[in-house]
C-alpha positions in Angstrom: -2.1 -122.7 -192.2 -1.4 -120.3 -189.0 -4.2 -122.5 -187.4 -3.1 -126.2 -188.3 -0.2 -124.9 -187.6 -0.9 -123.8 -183.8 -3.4 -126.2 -183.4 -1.1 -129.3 -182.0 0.3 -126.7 -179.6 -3.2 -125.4 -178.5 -4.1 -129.6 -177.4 -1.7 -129.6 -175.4 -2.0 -126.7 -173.1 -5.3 -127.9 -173.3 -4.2 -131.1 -172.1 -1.9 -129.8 -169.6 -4.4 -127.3 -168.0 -7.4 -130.3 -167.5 -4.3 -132.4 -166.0 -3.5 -129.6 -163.7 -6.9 -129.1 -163.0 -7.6 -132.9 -162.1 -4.4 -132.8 -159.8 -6.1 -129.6 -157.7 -9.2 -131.4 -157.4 -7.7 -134.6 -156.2 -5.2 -132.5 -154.3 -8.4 -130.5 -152.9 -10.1 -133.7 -151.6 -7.4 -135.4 -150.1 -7.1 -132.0 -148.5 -10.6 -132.5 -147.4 -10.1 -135.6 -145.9 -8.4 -137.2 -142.9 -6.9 -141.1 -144.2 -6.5 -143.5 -141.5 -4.7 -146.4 -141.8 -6.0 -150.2 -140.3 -4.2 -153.1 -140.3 -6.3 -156.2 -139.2 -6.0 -160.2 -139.4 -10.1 -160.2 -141.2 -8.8 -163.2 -142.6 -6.8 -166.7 -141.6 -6.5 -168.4 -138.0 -6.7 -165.0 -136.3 -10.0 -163.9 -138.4 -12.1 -164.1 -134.8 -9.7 -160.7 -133.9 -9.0 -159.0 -136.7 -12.8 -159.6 -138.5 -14.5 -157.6 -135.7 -11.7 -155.1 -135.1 -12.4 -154.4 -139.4 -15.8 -153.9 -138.4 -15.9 -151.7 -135.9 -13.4 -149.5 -136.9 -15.1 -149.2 -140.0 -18.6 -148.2 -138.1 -16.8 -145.7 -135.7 -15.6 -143.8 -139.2 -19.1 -143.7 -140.6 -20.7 -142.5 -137.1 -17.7 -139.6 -137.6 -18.8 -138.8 -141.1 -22.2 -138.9 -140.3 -21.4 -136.3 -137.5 -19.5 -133.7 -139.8 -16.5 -135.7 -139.8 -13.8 -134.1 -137.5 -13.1 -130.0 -137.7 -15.2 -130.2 -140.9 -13.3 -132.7 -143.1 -14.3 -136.5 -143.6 -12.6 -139.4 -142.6 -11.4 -142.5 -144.8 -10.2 -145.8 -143.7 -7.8 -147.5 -145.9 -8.1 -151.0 -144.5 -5.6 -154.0 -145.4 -5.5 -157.3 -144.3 -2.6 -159.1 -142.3 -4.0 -162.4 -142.5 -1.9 -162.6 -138.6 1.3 -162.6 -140.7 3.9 -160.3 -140.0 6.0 -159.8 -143.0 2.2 -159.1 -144.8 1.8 -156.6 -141.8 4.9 -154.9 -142.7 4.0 -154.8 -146.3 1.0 -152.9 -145.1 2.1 -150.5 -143.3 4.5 -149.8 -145.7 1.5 -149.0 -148.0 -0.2 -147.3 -145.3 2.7 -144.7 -144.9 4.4 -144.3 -148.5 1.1 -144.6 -151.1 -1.8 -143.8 -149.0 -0.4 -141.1 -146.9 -2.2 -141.7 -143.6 -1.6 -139.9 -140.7 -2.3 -142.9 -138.0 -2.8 -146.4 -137.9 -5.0 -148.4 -135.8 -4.0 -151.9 -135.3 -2.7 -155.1 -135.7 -4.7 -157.5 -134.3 -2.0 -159.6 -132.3 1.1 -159.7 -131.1 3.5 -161.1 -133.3 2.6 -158.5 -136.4 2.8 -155.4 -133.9 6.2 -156.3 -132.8 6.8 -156.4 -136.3 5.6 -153.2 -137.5 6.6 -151.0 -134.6 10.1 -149.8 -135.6 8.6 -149.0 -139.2 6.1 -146.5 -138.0 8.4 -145.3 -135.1 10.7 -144.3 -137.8 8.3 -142.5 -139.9 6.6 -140.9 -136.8 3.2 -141.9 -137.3 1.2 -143.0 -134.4 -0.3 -146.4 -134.3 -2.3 -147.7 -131.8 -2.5 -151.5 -131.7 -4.8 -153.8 -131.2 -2.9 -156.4 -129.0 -2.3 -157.3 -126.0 1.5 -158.3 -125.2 3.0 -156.2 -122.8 6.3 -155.7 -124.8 4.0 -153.5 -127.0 4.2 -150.4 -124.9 6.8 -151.4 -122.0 9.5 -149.9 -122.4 7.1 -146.9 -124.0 7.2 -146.6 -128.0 6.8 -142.6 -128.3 5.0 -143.2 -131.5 3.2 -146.5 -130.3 -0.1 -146.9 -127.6 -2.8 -149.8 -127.6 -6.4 -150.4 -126.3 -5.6 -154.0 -125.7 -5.7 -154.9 -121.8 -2.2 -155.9 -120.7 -1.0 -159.3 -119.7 0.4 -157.4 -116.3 -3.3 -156.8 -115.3 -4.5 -160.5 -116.7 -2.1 -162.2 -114.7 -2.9 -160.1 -111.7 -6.3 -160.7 -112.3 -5.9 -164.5 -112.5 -3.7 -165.1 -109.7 -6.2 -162.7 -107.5 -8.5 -165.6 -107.7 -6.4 -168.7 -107.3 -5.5 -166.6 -103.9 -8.7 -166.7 -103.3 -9.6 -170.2 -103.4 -6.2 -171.4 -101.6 -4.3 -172.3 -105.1 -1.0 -172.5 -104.3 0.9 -174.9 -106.9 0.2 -174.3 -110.7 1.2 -175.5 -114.2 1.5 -173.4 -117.2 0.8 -173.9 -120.8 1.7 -171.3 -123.3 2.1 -171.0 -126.8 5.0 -170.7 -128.7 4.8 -167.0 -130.1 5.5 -163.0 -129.1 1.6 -163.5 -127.2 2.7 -166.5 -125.2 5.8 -165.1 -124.0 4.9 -162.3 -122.9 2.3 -163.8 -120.7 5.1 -167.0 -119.4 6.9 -163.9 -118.4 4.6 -162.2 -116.3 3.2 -165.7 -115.0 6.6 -166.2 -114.2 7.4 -162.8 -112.5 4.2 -162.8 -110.6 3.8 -165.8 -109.3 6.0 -165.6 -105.6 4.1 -162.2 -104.6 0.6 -164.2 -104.7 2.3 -167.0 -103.1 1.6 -169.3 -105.8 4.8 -171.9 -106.9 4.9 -172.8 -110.7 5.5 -176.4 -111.0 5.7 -176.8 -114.6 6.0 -175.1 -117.6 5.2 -176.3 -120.8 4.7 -174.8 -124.2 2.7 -175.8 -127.8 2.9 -174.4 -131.4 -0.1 -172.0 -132.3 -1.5 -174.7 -135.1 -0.7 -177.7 -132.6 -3.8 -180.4 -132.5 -2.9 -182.3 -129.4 -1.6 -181.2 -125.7 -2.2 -184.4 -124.0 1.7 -185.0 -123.6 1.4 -181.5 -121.7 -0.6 -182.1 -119.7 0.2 -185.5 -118.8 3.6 -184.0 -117.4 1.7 -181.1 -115.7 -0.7 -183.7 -114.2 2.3 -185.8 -112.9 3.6 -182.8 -110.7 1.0 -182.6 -108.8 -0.3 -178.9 -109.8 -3.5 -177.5 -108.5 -4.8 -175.7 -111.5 -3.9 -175.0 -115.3 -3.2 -171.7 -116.7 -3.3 -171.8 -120.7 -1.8 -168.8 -122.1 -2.9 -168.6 -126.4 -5.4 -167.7 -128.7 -7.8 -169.9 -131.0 -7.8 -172.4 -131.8 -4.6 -174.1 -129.1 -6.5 -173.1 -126.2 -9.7 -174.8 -127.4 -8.0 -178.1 -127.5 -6.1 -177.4 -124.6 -9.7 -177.6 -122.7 -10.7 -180.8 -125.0 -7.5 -182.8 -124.1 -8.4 -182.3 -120.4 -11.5 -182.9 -120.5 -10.3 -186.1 -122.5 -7.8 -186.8 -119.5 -10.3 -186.7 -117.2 -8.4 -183.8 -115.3 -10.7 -182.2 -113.4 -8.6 -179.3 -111.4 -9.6 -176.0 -112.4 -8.4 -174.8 -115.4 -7.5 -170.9 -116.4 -7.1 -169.4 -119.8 -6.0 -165.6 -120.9 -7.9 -162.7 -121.7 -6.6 -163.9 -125.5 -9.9 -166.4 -125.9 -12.1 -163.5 -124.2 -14.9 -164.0 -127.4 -17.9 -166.6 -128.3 -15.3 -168.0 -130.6 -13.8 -169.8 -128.2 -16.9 -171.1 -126.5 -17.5 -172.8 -130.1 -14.1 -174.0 -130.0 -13.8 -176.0 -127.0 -17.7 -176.9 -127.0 -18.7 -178.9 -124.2 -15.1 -178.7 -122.9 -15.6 -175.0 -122.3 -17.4 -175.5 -119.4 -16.0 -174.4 -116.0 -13.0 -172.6 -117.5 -12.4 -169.6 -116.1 -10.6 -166.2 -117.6 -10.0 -163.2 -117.0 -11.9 -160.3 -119.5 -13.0 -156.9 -120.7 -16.4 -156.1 -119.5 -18.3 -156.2 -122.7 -19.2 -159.8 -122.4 -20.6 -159.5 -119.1 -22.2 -156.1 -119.6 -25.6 -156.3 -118.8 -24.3 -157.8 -115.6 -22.2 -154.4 -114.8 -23.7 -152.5 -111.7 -25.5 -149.4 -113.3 -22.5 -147.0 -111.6 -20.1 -148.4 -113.6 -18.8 -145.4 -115.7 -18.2 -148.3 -119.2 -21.9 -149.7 -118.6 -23.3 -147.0 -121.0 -20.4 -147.2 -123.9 -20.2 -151.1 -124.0 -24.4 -150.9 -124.0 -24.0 -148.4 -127.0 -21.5 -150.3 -129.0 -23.4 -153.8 -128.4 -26.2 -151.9 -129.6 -25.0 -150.3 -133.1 -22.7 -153.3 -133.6 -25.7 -156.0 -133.5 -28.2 -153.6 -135.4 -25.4 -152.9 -138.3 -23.6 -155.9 -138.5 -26.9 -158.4 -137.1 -24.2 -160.9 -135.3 -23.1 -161.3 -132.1 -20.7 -158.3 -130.7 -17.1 -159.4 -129.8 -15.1 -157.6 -127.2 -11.8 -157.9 -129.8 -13.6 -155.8 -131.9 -13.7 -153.1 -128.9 -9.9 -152.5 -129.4 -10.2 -150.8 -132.7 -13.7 -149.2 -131.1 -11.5 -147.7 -129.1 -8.4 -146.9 -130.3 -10.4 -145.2 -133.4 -12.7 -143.0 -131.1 -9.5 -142.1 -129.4 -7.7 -140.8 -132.6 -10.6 -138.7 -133.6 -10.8 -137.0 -130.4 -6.5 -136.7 -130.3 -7.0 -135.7 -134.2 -9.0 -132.6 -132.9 -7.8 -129.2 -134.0 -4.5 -130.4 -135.3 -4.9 -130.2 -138.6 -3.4 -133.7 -139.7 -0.6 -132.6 -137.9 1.1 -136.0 -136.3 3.1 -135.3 -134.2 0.3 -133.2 -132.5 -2.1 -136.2 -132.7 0.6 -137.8 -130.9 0.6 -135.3 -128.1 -2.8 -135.8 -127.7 -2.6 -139.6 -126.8 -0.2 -139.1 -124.6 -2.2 -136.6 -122.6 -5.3 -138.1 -122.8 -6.9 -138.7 -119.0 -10.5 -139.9 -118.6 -11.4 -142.0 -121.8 -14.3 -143.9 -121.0 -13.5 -146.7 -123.7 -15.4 -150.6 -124.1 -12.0 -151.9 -123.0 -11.7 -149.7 -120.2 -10.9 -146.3 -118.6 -7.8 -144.6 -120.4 -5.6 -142.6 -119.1 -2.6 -142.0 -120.9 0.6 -139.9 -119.9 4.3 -140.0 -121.4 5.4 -143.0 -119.0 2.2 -145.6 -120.0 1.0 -145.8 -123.6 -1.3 -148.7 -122.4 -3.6 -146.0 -120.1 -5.6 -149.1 -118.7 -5.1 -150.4 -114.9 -6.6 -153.6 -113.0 -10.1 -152.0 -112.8 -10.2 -152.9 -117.0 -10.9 -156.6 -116.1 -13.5 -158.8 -114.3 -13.4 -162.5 -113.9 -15.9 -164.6 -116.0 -16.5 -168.6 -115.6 -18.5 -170.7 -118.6 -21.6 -171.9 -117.4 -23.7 -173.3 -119.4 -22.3 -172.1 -122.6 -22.5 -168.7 -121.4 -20.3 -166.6 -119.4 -21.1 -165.6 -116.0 -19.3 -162.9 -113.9 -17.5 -163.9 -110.9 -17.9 -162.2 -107.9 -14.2 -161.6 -105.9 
């Protein structure tokens, strides 16, 4: 009796001991393990970015594990896809921070969706180091915010370097209507008196637009001596068609937002001539052998292509980056954030494949004008331009 009795107690402290004893061993492996959080566009009209950014991050976490991991514990990436839209970006990172407990974020792929995330993990003081390029990203300086992403500042520069040099001196603009294309319009804008180059027009096209010809027709009608299309795929690729349809033949410039053989596909026959400004990694076996990137953009290329067994992409270089960059910032810290944090900020000397980082509490970015070449489509390829 004492022992039917007892018996319904005796389940369940049985119960309750094998539950407590599940929670210490999932409590002990997420203690053994470091989660970082990703946030890419793998899918939808910005899949050229985001797919390759996925990848490589993903690559960078195995080569960790495979090394020990970092201070002895393994590293997971919890990976969701933004599909390029911001309020699915949002919902992410809200995932990122409240369920799966990460202790950074690399990513989003453009600009739009990082603008849209930044206050949330600002305000839950996780660092998150993106994967776009718009200057508005780190200037003014996020303390919580960086990104690998060459800034339009340096694009621009880059671009209007060269029209200098060839004696360009009165330019339209075309730039599409999002966070990206205003944030280059506004340092085309800016920068255009102190190369001595005069902005005739200014036009602007929606990011699923088919058809610029009325653009262009009014750019055309000013008189301008070159084109500088601001967007990423697929506008810019018809930007180059409809000129090539107009029979325009001044020289025609696009961002460092179409830097990838997507574009090339694109645009087809109508790539030809364009010219852009870039990240070295499609030009790398062309990179003098003193160049300090020459040996990580070789490296990535390498494992890339051997893992993956298609072409490399330099987009997927910004989460190369900006994941080697929080493992060695995650060094000795424990998990602690706000030390990771710290870390970025102080980094000096990162030899990265989308540049030379050098971080410091006034510039989250860490990359200068050095991070970009100049590259002209020849032939369906691209070929470095010599200034």
């Amino acid at each position: 009796m004492t022992r039917l009795k007892w018996a319904p107690f005796t389940a369940i402290v049985l119960s309750v001991s094998m539950l407590w004893a599940g929670m210490d061993i999932t409590q002990a492996r997420a203690e053994d393990t470091y989660k970082i959080g990703g946030i890419f566009s793998v899918t939808g009209r910005a899949s050229f970015l985001g797919d390759p950014e996925k990848r490589s991050m993903e690559m960078v976490v195995d080569q960790i594990n495979d090394r020990g991991g970092i201070d002895g514990k393994k590293v997971e990436a919890v990976i969701y896809d933004t599909e390029a839209d911001p309020t699915k970006a949002v919902m992410a990172v809200g995932k990122l921070i409240n369920r799966d407990k990460v202790i950074a974020i690399v990513g989003p792929s453009t600009t739009p969706t990082t603008l849209a995330v930044i206050g949330h993990a600002e305000r839950a003081g996780v660092p998150l180091i993106s994967c776009a390029a718009g200057n508005k990203i780190t200037s003014p300086v996020k303390p919580w915010v960086f990104k690998t992403a060459q800034s339009d500042i340096h694009a621009v520069a880059a671009i209007y370097n060269h029209m200098k040099s060839k004696g360009i001196k009165k330019v339209g603009l075309l730039t599409v209507s999002n966070a990206f294309g205003e944030s280059g319009k506004q340092q085309l804008e800016s920068q255009a008196g102190s190369f001595g180059i005069k902005i005739l027009r200014s036009e602007s096209f929606g990011a699923k637009d088919t058809d610029m010809t009325a653009q262009l027709t009014k750019i055309r009608s000013e008189g301008a001596e070159a084109i500088v299309c601001w967007g990423t795929n697929p506008g810019p690729a018809v930007v180059a068609k409809n000129l090539k349809q107009l029979a325009m033949s001044i020289p025609l410039y696009q961002s460092h937002g179409v830097a990838s053989p997507k574009f090339i596909e694109l645009a087809g026959e109508a790539a030809e001539g364009i010219l852009l400004p870039t990240g070295k990694i499609l030009v790398h076996g062309l990179l003098d052998e003193s160049d300090p990137q020459k040996a990580v953009l070789e490296q990535y290329v390498k494992n890339y292509e051997k893992i993956y067994k298609i072409p490399v992409s330099g987009f997927g270089g910004y989460a190369y980056d900006g994941m080697n960059i929080l493992a060695r910032a995650m060094q000795g810290t424990g998990g602690d954030r706000g030390k990771i944090r710290k870390n970025i900020e102080t980094m000096k000397n990162f030899v990265g494949v989308s540049g030379v980082f050098n971080f410091s509490e006034n510039e989250h970015n860490g990359l200068a004008t050095d991070a970009f070449v100049m590259v002209k489509i020849e032939n369906g390829k691209w070929s470095l331009i010599e200034q």
